[in-house]
C-alpha beads as a LAMMPS data file, in Angstrom:
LAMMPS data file: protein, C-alpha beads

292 atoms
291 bonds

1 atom types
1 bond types

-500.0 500.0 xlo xhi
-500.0 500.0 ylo yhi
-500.0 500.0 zlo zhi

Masses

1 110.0

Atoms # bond

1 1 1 -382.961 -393.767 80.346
2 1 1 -384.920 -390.385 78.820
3 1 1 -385.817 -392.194 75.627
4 1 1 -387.321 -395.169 77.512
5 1 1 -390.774 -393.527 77.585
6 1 1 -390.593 -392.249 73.344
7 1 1 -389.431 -395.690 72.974
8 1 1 -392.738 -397.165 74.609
9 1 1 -395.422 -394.390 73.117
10 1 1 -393.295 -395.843 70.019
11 1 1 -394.388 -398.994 70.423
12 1 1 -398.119 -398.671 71.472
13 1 1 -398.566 -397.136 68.034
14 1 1 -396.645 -399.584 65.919
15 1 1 -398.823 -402.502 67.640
16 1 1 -401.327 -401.357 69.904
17 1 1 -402.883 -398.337 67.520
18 1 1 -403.822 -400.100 64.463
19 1 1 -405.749 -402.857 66.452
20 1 1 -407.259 -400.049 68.472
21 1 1 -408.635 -398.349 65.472
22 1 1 -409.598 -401.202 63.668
23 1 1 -411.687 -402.188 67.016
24 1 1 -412.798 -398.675 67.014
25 1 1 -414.095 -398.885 63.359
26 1 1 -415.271 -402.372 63.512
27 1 1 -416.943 -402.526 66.913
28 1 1 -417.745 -399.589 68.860
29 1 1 -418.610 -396.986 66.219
30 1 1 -421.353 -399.140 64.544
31 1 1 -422.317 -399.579 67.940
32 1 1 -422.607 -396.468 69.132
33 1 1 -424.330 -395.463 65.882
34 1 1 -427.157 -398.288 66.165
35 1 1 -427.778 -397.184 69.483
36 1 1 -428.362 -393.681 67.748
37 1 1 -430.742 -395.575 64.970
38 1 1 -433.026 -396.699 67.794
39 1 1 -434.083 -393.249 68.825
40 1 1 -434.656 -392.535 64.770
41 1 1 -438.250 -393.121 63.119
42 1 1 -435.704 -394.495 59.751
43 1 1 -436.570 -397.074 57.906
44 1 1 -433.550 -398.228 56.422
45 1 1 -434.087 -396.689 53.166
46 1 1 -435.102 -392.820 53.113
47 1 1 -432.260 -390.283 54.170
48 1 1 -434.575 -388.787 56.850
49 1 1 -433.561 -389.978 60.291
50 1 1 -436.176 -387.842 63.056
51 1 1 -434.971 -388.607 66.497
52 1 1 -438.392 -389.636 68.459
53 1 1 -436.732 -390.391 71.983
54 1 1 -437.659 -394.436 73.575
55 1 1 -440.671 -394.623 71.605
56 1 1 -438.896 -397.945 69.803
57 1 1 -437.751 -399.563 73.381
58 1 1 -441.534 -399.205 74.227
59 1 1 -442.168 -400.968 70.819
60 1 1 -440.327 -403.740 71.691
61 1 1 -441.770 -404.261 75.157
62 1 1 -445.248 -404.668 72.931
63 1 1 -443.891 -406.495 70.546
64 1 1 -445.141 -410.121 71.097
65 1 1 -443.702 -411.827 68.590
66 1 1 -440.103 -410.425 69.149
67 1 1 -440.870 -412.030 73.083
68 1 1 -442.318 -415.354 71.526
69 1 1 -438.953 -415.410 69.445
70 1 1 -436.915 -414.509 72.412
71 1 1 -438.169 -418.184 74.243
72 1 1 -438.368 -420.070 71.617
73 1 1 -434.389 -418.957 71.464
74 1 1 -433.719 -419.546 74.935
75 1 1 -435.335 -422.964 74.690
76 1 1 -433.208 -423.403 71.564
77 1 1 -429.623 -422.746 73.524
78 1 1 -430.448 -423.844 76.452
79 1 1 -430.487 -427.582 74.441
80 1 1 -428.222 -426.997 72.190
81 1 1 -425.557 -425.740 74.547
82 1 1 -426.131 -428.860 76.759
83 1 1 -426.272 -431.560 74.129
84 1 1 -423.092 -429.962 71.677
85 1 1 -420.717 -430.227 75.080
86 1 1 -421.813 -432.904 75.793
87 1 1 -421.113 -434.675 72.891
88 1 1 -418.257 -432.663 72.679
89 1 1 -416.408 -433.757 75.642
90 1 1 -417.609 -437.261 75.070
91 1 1 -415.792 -437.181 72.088
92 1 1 -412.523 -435.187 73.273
93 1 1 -412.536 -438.583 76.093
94 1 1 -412.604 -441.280 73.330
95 1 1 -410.540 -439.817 71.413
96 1 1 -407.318 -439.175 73.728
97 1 1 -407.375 -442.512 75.109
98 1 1 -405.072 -444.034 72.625
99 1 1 -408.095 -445.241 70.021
100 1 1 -406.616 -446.052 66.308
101 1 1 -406.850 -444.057 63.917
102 1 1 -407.520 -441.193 66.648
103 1 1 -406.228 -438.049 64.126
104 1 1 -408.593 -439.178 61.664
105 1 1 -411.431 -439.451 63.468
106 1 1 -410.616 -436.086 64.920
107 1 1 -410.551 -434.098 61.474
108 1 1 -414.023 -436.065 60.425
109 1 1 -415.814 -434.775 63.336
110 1 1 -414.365 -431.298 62.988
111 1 1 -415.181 -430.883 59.311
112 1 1 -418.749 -429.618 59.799
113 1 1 -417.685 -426.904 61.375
114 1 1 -416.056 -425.705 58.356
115 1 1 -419.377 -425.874 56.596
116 1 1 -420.866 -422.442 55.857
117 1 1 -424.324 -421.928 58.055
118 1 1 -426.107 -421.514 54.759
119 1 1 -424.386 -424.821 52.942
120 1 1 -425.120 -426.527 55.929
121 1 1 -428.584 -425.571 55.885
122 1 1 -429.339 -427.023 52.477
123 1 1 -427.809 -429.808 52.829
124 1 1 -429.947 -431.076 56.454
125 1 1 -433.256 -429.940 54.198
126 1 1 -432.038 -432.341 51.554
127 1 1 -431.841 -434.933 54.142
128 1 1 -434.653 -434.137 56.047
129 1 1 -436.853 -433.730 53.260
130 1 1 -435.854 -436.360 51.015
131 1 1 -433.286 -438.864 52.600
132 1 1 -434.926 -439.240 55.852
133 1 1 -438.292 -439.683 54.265
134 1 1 -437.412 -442.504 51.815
135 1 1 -435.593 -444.396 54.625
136 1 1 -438.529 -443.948 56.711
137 1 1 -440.885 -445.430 54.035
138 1 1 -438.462 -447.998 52.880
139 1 1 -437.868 -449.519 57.018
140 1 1 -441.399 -448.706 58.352
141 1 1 -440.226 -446.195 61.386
142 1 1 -443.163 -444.047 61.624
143 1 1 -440.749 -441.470 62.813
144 1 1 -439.126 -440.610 59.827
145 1 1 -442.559 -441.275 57.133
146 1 1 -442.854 -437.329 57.047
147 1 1 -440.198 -434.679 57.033
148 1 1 -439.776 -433.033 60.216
149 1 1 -439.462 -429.797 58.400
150 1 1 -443.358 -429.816 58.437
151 1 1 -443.879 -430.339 61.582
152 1 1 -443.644 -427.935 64.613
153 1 1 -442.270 -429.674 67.380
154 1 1 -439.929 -431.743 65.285
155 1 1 -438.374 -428.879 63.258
156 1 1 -437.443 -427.578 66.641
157 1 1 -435.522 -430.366 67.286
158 1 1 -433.732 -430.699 63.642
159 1 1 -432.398 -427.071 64.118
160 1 1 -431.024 -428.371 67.769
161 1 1 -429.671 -431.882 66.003
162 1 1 -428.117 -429.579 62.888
163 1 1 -426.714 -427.499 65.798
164 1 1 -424.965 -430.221 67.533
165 1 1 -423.425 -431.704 64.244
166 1 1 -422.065 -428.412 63.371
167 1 1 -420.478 -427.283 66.739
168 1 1 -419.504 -430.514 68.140
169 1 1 -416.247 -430.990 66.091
170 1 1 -414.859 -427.529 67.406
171 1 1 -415.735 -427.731 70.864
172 1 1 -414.147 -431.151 70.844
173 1 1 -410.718 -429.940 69.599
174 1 1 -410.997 -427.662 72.693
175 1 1 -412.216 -430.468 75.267
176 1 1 -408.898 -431.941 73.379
177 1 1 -407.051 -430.212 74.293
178 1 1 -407.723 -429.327 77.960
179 1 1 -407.566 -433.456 78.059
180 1 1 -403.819 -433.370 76.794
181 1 1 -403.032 -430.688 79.851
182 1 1 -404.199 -433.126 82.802
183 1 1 -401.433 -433.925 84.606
184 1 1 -400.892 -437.966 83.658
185 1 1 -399.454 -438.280 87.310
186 1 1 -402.369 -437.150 89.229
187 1 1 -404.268 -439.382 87.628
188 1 1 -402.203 -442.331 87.781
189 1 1 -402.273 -441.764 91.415
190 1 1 -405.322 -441.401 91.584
191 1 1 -405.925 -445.626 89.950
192 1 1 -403.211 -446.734 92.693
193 1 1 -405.274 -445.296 95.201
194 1 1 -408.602 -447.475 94.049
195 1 1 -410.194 -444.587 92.392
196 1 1 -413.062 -445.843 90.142
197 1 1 -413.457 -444.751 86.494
198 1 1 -416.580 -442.376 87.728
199 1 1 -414.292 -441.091 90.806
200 1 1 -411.288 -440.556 88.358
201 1 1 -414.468 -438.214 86.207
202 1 1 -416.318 -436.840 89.018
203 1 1 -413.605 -436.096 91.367
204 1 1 -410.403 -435.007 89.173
205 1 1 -411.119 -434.926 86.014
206 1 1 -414.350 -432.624 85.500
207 1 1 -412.571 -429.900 88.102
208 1 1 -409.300 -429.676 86.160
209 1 1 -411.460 -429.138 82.856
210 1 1 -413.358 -426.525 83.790
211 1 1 -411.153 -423.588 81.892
212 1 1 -412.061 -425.937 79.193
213 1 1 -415.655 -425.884 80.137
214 1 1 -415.703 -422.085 80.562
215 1 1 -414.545 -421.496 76.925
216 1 1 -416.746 -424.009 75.434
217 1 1 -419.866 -422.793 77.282
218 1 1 -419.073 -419.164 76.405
219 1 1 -418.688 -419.627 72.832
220 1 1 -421.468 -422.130 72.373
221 1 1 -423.477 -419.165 74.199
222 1 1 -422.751 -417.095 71.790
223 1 1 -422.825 -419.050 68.359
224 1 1 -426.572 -420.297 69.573
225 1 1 -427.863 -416.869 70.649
226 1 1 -427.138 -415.231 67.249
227 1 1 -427.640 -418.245 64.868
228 1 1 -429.512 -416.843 61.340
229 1 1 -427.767 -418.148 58.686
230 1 1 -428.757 -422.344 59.599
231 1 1 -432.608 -421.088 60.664
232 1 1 -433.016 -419.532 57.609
233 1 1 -431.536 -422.142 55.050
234 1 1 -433.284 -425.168 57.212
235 1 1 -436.135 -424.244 58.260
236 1 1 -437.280 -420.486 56.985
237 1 1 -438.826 -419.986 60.832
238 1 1 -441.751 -422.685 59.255
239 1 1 -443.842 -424.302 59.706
240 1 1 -446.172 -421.267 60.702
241 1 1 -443.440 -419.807 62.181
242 1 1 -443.059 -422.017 65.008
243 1 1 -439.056 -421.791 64.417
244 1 1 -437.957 -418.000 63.727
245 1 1 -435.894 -417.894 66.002
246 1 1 -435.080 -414.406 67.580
247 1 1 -432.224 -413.214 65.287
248 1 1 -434.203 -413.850 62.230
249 1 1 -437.196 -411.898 63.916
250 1 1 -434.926 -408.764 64.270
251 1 1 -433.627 -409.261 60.754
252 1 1 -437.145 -409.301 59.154
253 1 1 -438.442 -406.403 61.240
254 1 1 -435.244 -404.228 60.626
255 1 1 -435.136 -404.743 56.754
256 1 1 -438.264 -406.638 55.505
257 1 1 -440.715 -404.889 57.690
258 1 1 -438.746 -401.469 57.121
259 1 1 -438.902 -401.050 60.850
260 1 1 -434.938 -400.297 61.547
261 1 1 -435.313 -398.373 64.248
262 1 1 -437.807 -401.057 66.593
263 1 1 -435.287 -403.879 65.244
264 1 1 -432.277 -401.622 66.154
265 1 1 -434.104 -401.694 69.647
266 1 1 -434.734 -405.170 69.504
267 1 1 -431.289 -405.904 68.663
268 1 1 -430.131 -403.711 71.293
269 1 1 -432.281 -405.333 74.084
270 1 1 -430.374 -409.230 72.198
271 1 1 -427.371 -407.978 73.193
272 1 1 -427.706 -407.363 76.712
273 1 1 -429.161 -410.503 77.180
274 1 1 -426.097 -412.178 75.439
275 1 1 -423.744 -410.088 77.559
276 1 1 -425.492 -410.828 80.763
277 1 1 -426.083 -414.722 80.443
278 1 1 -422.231 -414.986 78.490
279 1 1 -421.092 -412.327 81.515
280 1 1 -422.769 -414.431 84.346
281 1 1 -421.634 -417.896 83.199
282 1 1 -417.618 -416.914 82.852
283 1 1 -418.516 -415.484 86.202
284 1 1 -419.244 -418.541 87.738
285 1 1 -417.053 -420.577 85.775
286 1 1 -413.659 -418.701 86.802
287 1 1 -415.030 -418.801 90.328
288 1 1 -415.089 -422.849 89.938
289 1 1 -411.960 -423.149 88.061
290 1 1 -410.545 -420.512 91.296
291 1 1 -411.893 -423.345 93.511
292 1 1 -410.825 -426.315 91.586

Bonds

1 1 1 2
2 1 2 3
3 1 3 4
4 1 4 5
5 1 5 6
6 1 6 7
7 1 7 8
8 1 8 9
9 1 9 10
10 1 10 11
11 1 11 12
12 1 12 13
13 1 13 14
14 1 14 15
15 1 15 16
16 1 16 17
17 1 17 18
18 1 18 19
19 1 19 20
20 1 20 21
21 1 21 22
22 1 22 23
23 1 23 24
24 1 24 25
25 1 25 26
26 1 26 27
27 1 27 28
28 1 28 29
29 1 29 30
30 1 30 31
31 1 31 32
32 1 32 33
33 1 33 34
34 1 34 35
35 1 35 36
36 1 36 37
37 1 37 38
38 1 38 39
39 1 39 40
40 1 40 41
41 1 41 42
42 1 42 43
43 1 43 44
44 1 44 45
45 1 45 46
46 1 46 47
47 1 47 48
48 1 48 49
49 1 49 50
50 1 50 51
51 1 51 52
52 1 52 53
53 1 53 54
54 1 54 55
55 1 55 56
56 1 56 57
57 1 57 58
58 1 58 59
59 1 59 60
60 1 60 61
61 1 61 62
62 1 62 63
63 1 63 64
64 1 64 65
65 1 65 66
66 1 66 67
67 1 67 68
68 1 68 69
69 1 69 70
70 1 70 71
71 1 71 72
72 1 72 73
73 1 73 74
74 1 74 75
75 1 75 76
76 1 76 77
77 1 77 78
78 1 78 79
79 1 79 80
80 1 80 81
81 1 81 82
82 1 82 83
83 1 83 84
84 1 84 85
85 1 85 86
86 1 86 87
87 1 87 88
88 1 88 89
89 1 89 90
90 1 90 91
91 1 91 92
92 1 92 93
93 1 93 94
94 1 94 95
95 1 95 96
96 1 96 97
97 1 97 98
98 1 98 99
99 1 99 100
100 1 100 101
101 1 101 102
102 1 102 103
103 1 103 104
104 1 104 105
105 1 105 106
106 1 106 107
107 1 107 108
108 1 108 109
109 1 109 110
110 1 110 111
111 1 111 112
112 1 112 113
113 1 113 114
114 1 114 115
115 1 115 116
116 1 116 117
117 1 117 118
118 1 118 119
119 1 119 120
120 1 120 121
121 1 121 122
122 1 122 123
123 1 123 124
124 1 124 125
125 1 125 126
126 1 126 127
127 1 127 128
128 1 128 129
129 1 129 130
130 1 130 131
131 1 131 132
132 1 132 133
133 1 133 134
134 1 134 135
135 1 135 136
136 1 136 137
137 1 137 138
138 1 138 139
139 1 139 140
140 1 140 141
141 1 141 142
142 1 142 143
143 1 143 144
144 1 144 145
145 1 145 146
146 1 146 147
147 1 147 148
148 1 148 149
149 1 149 150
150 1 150 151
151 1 151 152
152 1 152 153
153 1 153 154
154 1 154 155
155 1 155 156
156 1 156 157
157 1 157 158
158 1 158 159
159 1 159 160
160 1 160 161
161 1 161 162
162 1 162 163
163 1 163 164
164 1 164 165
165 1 165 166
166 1 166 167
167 1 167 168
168 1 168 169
169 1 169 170
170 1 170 171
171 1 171 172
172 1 172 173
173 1 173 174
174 1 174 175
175 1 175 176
176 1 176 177
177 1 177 178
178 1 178 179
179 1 179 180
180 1 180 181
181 1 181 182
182 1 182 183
183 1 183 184
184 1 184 185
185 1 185 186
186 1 186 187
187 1 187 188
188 1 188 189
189 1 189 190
190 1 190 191
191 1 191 192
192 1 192 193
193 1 193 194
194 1 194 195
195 1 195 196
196 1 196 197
197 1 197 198
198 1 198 199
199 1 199 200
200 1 200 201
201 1 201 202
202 1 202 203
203 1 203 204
204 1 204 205
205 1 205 206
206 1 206 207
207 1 207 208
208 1 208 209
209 1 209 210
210 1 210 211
211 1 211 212
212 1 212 213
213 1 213 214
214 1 214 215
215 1 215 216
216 1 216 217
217 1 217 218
218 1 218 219
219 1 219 220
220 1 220 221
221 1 221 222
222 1 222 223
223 1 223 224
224 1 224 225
225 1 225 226
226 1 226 227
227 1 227 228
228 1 228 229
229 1 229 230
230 1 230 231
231 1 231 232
232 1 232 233
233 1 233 234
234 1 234 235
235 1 235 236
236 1 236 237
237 1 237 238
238 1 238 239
239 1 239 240
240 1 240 241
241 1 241 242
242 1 242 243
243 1 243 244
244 1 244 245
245 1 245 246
246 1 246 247
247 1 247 248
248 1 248 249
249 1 249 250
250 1 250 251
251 1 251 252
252 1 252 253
253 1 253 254
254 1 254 255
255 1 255 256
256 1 256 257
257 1 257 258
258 1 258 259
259 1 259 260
260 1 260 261
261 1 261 262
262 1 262 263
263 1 263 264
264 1 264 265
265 1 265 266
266 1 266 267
267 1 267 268
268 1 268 269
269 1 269 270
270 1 270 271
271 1 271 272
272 1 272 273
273 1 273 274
274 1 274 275
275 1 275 276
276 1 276 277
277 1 277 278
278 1 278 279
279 1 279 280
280 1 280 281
281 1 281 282
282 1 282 283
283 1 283 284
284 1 284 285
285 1 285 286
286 1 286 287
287 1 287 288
288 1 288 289
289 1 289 290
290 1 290 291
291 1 291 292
């Protein structure tokens, strides 16, 4: 019985310490130290770090084009987070309803996920700028005569459509596999009792996926908020700028503009907003699932 308790301190440090530290390392002392960098003057090169108190938070708060970036990124998730689960789950339903050839069709659509951001950049500017454009001239669709790359309101939408492409697959596999954990009885009661396809959806369905829906939504949340690698390779934030989105504006003011410590700040001021909206939404999502 006395060597109960060496026996558990024994076993926090064989498993729990080196995750700990490497947590410690990884996460909160970089974290701790940017928050240090945004009450420095440093930038990013020189040794000299001179603390100058919140003069960088009220930098940001001035800072137009960080707040210009900051909508154009909200507008940005808030359709990309909507149309990539929605395809998403569309695709999880088709393809656990017995269709041939299901596993294949299953890897296909989860193989651009496995794409590299900046890969997958080139490759939709290639197509864009070249293989869109040719089939536009070639069929006549107006649509596709010029690249979309050039134009404002349609490069918006390509980073949005390269979005979806690339996430879709991997929420799917999760929509997948909350569809493989409905009860098969439930909903076979459900036909014997008249229940419409829509009901069966509406009714039984949608409520027993939300755990499903609450991962999903959190990690498309996420992987849309900090997207740089894709904006960069697609679209450069051109034309005029119209699509630098906000983590490529805190990139170029920490190390192009040699402004660390305002980008530090700005950085700073992305991450609450991440933690809030990601906080908020499992919020209300474990609330429905509580209710469902």
């Amino acid at each position: 019985m006395g060597n109960k308790p060496i026996e558990k301190i024994k076993n926090l440090i064989i498993f729990a310490l080196p995750g700990i530290l490497i947590f410690l390392a990884v996460v909160i002392v970089p974290f701790l130290y940017g928050f240090y960098l945004t009450l420095t003057d440093w930038n990013g090169v020189t040794a000299t770090k001179n603390i100058i108190g919140l003069s960088n938070y009220a930098e940001v708060f001035k800072d137009t084009d960080f707040w210009s970036s900051m909508g154009l990124t909200l507008k940005y998730v808030f359709f990309s987070v909507i149309l990539v689960n929605l395809v998403a789950f569309m695709l999880a339903y088709v393809l656990t309803n017995g269709l041939k050839g299901q596993n294949f069709f299953r890897t296909g659509f989860f193989t651009p996920n496995l794409i590299g951001g900046v890969v997958l950049g080139f490759i939709w500017q290639f197509i864009f700028s070249r293989v869109l454009v040719n089939f536009g001239e070639s069929t006549g669709w107006g649509i596709f005569s010029t690249s979309w790359l050039s134009n404002p309101n349609k490069a918006f939408w390509a980073l949005v459509i390269v979005t979806v492409w690339q996430l879709s697959g991997y929420m799917m596999l999760i929509y997948i596999a909350g569809f493989m954990g409905l009860s098969t009885d439930v909903l076979e009661a459900a036909s014997i009792d008249g229940a419409t396809g829509f009901q069966r959806m509406y009714q039984i369905i949608v409520p027993l996926m939300v755990p499903s829906f609450v991962v999903c939504l959190f990690l498309t949340l996420s992987r849309a908020f900090m997207v740089y690698d894709v904006n960069l390779t697609l679209t450069g934030g051109e034309p005029y700028g119209t699509t630098r989105l906000v983590a490529m504006h805190v990139y170029e003011k920490a190390f192009t503009a040699r402004n660390y410590g305002v980008g530090q700040a700005e950085a700073l001021f992305l991450f609450l907003i991440v933690a809030v909206i990601s906080g908020l939404q499992i919020y209300l999502g474990k609330k429905k699932e509580v209710e469902a």
